[in-house]
N, CA, C and O atoms as a Tinker XYZ file with bonds, in Angstrom:
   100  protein
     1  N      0.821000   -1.202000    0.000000    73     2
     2  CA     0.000000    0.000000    0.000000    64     1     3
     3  C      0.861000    1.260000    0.000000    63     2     4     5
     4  O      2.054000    1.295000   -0.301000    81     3
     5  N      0.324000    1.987000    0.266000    73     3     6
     6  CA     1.250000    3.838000   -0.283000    64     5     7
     7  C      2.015000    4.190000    1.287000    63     6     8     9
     8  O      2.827000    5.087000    1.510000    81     7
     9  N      1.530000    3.292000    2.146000    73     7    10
    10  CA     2.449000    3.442000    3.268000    64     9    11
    11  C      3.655000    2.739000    3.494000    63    10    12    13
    12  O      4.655000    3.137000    4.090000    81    11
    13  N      3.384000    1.310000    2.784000    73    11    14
    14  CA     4.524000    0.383000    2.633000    64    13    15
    15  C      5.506000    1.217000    1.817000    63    14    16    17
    16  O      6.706000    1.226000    2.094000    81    15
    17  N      4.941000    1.984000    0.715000    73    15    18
    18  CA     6.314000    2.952000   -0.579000    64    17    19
    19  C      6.294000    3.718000    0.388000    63    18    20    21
    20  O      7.433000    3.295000    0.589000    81    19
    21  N      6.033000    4.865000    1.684000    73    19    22
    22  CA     6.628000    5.914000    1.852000    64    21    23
    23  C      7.411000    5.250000    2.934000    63    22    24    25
    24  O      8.581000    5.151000    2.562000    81    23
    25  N      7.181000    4.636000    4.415000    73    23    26
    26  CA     8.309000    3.928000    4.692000    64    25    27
    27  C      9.346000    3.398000    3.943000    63    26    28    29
    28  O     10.451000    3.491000    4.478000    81    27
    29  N      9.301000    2.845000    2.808000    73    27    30
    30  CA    10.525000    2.717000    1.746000    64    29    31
    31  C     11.660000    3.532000    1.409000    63    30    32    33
    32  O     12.890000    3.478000    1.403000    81    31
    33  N     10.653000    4.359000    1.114000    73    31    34
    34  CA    11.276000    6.101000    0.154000    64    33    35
    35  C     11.753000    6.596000    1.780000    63    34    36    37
    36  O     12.687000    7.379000    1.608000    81    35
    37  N     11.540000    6.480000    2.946000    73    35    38
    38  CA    12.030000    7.365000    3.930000    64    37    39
    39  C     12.779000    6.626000    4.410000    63    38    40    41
    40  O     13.545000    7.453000    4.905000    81    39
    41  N     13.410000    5.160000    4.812000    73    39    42
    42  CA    14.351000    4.312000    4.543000    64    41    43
    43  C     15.405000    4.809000    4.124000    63    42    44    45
    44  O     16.401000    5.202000    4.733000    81    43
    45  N     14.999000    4.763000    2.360000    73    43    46
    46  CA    16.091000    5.307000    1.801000    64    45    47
    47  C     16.953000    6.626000    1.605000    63    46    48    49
    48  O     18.058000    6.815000    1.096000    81    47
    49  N     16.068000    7.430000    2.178000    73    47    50
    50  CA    16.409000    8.820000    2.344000    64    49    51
    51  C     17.198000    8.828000    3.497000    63    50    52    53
    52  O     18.188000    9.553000    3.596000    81    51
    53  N     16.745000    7.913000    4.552000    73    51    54
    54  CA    17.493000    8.092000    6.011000    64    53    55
    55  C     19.080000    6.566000    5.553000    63    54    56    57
    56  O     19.540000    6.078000    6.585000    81    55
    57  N     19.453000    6.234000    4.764000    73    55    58
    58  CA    20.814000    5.705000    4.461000    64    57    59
    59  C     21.107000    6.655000    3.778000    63    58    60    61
    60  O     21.941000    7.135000    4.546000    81    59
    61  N     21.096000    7.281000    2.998000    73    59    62
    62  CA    21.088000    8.391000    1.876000    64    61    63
    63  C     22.396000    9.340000    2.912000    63    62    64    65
    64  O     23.613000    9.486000    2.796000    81    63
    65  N     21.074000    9.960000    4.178000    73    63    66
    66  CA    21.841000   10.814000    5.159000    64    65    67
    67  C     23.054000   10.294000    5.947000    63    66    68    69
    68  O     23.933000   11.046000    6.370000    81    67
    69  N     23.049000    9.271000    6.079000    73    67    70
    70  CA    23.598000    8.451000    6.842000    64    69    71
    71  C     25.184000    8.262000    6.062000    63    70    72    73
    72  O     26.335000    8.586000    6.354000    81    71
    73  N     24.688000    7.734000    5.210000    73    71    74
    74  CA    26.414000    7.897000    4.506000    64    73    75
    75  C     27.010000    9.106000    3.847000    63    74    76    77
    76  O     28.236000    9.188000    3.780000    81    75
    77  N     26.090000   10.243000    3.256000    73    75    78
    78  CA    26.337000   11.616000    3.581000    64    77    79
    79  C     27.315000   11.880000    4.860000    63    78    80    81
    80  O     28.451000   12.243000    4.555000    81    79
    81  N     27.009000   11.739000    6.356000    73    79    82
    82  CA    27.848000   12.152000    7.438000    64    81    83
    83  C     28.699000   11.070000    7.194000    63    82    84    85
    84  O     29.797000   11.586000    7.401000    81    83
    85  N     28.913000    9.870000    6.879000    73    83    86
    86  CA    30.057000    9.831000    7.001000    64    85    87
    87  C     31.055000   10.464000    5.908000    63    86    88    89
    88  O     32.249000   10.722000    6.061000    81    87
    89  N     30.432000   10.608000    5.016000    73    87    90
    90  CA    31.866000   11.173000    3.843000    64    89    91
    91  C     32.041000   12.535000    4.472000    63    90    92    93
    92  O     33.205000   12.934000    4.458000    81    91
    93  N     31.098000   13.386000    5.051000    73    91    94
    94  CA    31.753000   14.469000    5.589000    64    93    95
    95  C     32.421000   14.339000    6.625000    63    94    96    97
    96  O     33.193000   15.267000    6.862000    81    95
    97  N     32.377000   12.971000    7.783000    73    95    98
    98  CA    33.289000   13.291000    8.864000    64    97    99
    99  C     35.007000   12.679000    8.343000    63    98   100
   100  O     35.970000   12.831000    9.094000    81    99
């Protein structure tokens, strides 16, 4: 359902950030 894709899509947004800080630290 459209909640199963936005938990998905916000998943992936939150690894997204996640390895973002590390290339900046």
């Amino acid at each position: 359902g459209v909640r199963q894709v936005v938990e998905i899509f916000w998943q992936m947004t939150k690894d997204k950030e996640v390895a973002g800080d590390k290339v900046n630290a």
